[in-house]
Every structure is written in C-alpha cells, then in structure tokens.
N, C-alpha and C positions, 0 to 999 in steps of 0.2 A: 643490473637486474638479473635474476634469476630464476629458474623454476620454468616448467612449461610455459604454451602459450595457450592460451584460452580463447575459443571464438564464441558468446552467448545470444542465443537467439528468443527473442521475447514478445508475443503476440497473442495472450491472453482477453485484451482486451478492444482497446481500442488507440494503444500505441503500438507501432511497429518499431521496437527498438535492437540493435546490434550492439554490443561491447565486447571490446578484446581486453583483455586483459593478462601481465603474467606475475604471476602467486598473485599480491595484495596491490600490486602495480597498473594504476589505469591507464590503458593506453587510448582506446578510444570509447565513447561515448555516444551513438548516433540513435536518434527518434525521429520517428516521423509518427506527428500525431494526425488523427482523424475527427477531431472531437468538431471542427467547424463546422463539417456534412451530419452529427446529430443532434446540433442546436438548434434547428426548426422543428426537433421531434421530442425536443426537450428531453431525452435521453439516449441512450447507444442502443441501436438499431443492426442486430448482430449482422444481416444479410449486407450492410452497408459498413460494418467494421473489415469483414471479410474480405469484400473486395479491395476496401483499401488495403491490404494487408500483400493483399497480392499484386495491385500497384507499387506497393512502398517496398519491398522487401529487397529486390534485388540494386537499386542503386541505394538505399542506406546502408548495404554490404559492402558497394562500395565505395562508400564515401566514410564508412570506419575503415576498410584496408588503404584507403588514402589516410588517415590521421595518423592511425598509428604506423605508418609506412612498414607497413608486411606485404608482404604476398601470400595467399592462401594458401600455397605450396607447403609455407611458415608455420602454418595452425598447426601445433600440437595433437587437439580433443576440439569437440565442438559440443556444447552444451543448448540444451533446448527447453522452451517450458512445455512438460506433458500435461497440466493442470495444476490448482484448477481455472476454469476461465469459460466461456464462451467456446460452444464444442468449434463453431466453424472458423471462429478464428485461429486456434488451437491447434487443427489440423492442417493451416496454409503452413504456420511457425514450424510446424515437424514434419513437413513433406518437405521443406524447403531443406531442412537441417540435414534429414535422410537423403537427400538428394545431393549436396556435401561430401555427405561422409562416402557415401560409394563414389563417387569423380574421385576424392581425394585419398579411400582408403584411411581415413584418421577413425580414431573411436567415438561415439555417439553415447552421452549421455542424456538421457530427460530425467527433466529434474520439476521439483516442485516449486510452485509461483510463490507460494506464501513463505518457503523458507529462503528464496530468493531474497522477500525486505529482509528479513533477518540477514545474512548473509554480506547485504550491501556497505555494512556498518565497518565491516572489516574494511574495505578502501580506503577509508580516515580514520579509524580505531585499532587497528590490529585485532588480535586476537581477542574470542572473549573469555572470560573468567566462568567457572566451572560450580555453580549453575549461575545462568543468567537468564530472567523476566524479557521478555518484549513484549509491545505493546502496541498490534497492529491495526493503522485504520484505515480503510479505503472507501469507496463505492460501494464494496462488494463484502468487505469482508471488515469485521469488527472484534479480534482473538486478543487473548491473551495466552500465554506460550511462554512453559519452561525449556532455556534451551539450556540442554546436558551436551552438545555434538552440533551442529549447524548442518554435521553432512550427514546424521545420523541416527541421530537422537532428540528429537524434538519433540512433546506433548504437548496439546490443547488443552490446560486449565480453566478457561473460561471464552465465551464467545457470545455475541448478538443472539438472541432469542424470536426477534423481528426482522425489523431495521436493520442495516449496517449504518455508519454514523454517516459515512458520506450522501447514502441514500436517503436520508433524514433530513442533512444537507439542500437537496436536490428538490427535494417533495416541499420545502418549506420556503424555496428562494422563488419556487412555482405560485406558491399561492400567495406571494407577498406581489408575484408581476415581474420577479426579476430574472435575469437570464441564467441561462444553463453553461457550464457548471456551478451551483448552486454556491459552492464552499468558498471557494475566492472572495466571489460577491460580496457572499452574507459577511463575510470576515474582514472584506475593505470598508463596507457600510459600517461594519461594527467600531473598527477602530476610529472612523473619520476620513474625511480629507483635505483640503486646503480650502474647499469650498463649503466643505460640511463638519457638523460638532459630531465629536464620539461620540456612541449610545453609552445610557445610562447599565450594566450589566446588573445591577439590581433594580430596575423599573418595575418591571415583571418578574415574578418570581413563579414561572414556570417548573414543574413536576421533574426529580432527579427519579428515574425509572430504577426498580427492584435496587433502591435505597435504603427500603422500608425496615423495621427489624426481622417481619418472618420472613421477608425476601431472602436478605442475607442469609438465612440459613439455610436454605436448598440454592439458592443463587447468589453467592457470594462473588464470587468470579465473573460472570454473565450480567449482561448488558442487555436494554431495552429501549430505543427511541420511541416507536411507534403510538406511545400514550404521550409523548412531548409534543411532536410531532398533531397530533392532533388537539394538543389543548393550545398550541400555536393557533392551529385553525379555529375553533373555538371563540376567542378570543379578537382575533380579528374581526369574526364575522358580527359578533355582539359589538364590539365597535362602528360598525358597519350599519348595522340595522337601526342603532343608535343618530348616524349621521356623525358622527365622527373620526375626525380623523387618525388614520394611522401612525403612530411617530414608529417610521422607518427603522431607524439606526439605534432605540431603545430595542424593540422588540428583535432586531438583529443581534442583539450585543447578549439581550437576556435569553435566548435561545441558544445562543454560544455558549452561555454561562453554563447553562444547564448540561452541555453537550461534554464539556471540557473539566466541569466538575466532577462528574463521575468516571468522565476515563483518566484521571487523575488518580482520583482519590482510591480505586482498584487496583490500576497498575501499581499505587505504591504498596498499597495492602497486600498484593501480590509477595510484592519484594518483601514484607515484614516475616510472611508466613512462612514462605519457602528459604530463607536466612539468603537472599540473593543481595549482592553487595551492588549490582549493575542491573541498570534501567533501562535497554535501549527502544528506540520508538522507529515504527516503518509505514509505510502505507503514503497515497496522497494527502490522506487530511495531519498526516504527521508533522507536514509543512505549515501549518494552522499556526499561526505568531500567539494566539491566544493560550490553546494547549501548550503549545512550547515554555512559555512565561508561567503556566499554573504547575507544570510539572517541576522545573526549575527551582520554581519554589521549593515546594512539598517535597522533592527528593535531596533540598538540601538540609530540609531539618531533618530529615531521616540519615543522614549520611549516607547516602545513596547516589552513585556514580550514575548520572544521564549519559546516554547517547545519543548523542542525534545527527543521523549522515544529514549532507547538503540539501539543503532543501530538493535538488535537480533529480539526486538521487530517490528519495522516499516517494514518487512516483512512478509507473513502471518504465524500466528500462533495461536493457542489453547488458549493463556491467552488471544488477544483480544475479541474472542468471550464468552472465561468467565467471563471474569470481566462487560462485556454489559450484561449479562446473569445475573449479581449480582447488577448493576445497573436498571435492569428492577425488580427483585424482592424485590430489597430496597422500589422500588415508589409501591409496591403492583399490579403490571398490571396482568391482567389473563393469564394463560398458554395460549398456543398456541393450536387448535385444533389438535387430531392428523391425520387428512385428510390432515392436509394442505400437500403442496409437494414444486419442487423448483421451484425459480423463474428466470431466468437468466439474466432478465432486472430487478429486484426488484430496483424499485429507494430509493433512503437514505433518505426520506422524509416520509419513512415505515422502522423505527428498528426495532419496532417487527412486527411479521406479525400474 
C-alpha cells in the first residue's frame, strides 16, 4: 500500500463514524450509531444526536486506530465533515477533528457530506470515469449530481423539492404503525418473510411525483415524495373509515414501487442526457434491494455501468469522508483554515471548504 494516510471524521447526523484509510485502501471502518435513543421520537432528535456524538467519538477513534493498527502519531491529514448535517452534531465532529490536528500538528481538511457518498464508491470501484451521474438517497437528502472531480468539481442537476425519499420512508412506515427507521421496515415487509407473502408492487398504483409531461419540463431532474406520501395516507384512511383492512405488505411494496420508479427511471435519464457512461448510487436508502434490482435492470439496457458500494458503506460513515480527504490531498488542494466551522446547508458544489 501506498499514498498517505487518512483519518475521516463523520458526524453529520446521527452516526458517529471514524475511517482510516490510505489512497483507495480501507483500513478501518468504525460507527457507532444512535439511532436506538430516537426511536421513541420516531425521528433524530438533534439535542440527543449531539450528545451521543460526544459520547461516541473518542473510543470509536479508538477502536479504528486499534483495526487499522496505527498510531495517531501515523495520521498523514485528518478529514472532517464541515456539512451539510445537523449544525450541533457538526460541530462535536469538527471540534474534535480541530482538536487533532493542533495535538498532532497534521493538516485539517473539512470536507463535504454529500460528496463524501460520492466518494465512498472509490474503496470497491476505483476511479471514476470523466463525467459520471450519482444518485443520492438518504433521510435527508434526495440529489442527483454530475460528477466531473469528486474533490472538486461536482454539480447538482436535480434534487427533492419536498420530501427526501428516506423522509418519505419514515412519514409512511409512521402512519402504517411501524417502527422507525421507516426504510428497512417498509423494504423487509415489501419483500416478505418466511412467515409472511411479498406485497403485490402493483396492488396500488400510487402517484410517480413530477412524472407528469409539464413537470418534466421545468423538473426533469427533481424529485417529489410529499403527494406519495400523502395519497399513502389517503388511502389508508378511506380503508379505515370503510372498516377494512389494511394489506400491509401490498401497500409497502406499492409505495416502494412508486419510490424506486422514479429514482430509477431519472437517474438513468440523467445518464442519457449528459452522455455519462457510469451510474453510481450513495445515500442510506441506496442499500434498498428494491431500488437496487430496478436500477440494474434499466442501466443495463441503457449500457450503462452501476455502481454500487457495500451496502455498510452507502450509509454514513468515517471511510467516506476519508477517502474525500485522500482524494483532496492526492490533487495537492490546501488544508482548510482552522476558523472555518459548520455549514448545515454547505452545498456539494463546495467539497472542500
């Protein structure tokens, strides 16, 4: 192995994650999530992401310099996410990082979350091809993104207008009774299980948002759950008022449908317009078996190369922001001030900041 070493520090949301890494080589991968402390609130509850953040941070440090057997002394650079995210969790991840870099005297970069998934894809793909579409989903965020540079060059073509999909997710796994995090759920319901039959994903034929023909033409790229999302509700409830029952795992499967139809059928249309030969996909809901299988499809009659990191990965963690952190010092970019602080709207058209 080769190239610097990388320390990436990751605390946007409501994972405390650490990755070392050096160039494209992972050495460690360590998380600690919080997500069990906002399941009775049925969503992330920043004042209580924070503290865990400040609980978690210093022994997931080290217990990545125990994987990858370094010593800090070792660290090359040290990479941090500046935004966007959750301002108070943001600022545990870059006081901590800041806090680092003067003990140790190493260069301090903040870097951006969102070109972080982008980014991640390189630890199983290598390098990417000159341009290339992503196709980001999470909680929070729902982009699509030509990437010309990963450390430098990245534009926002299209993005969520409501909704993000996993927020959609979440709102919809609520009103059906089921637990939080919503996407899992809805996604294990959808497929089935040894005890239960798959849902039917045409049962319901739920609303594909700004599908329409005059959508497409001011929002061609851009995305909408929020009228899904509530014709779910809708629906249920005229069930309901009716006296009958719900079938669970149809109405799971046909909201998926819905969900995963149109981040498909964009992200490829993406790839058509802009002549990109590679697909790659990032975010928590990227892990989504459903999405995965629709995209698969559709980018192979397109001839169109998918990416798709490990599942472990396209959630937030510590290697994406090291290995952005080791692609910014590859292209030689200058450290980052250390005044800077966080950004909670940093847009992806700023990885480093």
């Amino acid at each position: 192995m080769s190239g610097p070493l990388i320390l990436g520090i990751e605390s946007s949301c409501d994972e405390t994650g650490i990755g070392i890494v050096r160039g494209h080589q992972l050495l460690a991968n360590e998380v600690a999530s919080s997500v069990e402390e906002h399941v009775r609130f049925g969503g992330v509850v920043p004042e209580v992401a924070s503290r865990a953040h400040l609980e978690a941070i210093v022994p997931t440090l080290e217990r990545a310099l125990a994987t990858a057997d370094v010593d800090l002394a070792e660290i090359d650079a040290i990479a941090v996410t500046a935004g966007p995210g959750l301002i108070g969790a943001l600022v545990v991840g870059i006081a901590a990082a800041k806090a680092l870099a003067l003990a140790t005297g190493k260069p301090l970069y903040g870097v951006n979350h969102l070109a972080g998934h982008v980014a991640v894809d390189l630890l199983d793909h290598g390098p990417l091809p000159q341009p290339a579409v992503a196709l980001l989903v999470s909680g929070g965020h729902t982009s699509l993104l030509r990437v010309d540079d990963v450390a430098s060059s990245i534009t926002e073509i299209g993005s969520t207008i409501d909704d993000a999909a996993g927020e959609a997710y979440d709102k919809v796994a609520r009103l059906l009774g089921l637990p939080y995090p919503g996407g899992p759920v809805i996604d294990r319901i959808a497929r089935g299980t040894d005890s239960e039959p798959a849902g039917d994903p045409t049962a319901i034929r739920f609303p594909r948002g700004l599908t329409a023909r005059h959508d497409l033409v001011a929002h061609r790229f851009d995305f909408s759950f929020s009228g899904l999302k509530t014709a779910v509700a809708r629906w249920v409830e005229l069930r309901r008022r009716d006296g009958q029952d719900i079938p669970l795992a149809d109405v799971a499967a046909s909201f998926q449908e819905a969900v995963c139809d149109v981040l498909s059928a964009k992200a490829v249309d993406a790839c058509d317009a802009l002549g990109a030969t590679d697909l790659l996909i990032g975010g928590g809901v990227a892990a989504n078996g459903r999405l995965r299988a629709l995209l698969e499809h559709r980018t192979a009659e397109r001839g169109i190369t998918l990416r798709r990191p490990k599942p472990a990965l396209c959630t937030d963690n510590g290697a994406m922001i090291a290995v952005l952190g080791a692609e910014v010092v590859d292209r030689d970019l200058p450290p980052s001030s250390l005044d800077f602080g966080a950004d909670s709207t940093l847009p992806v058209s700023r990885p480093l900041v």
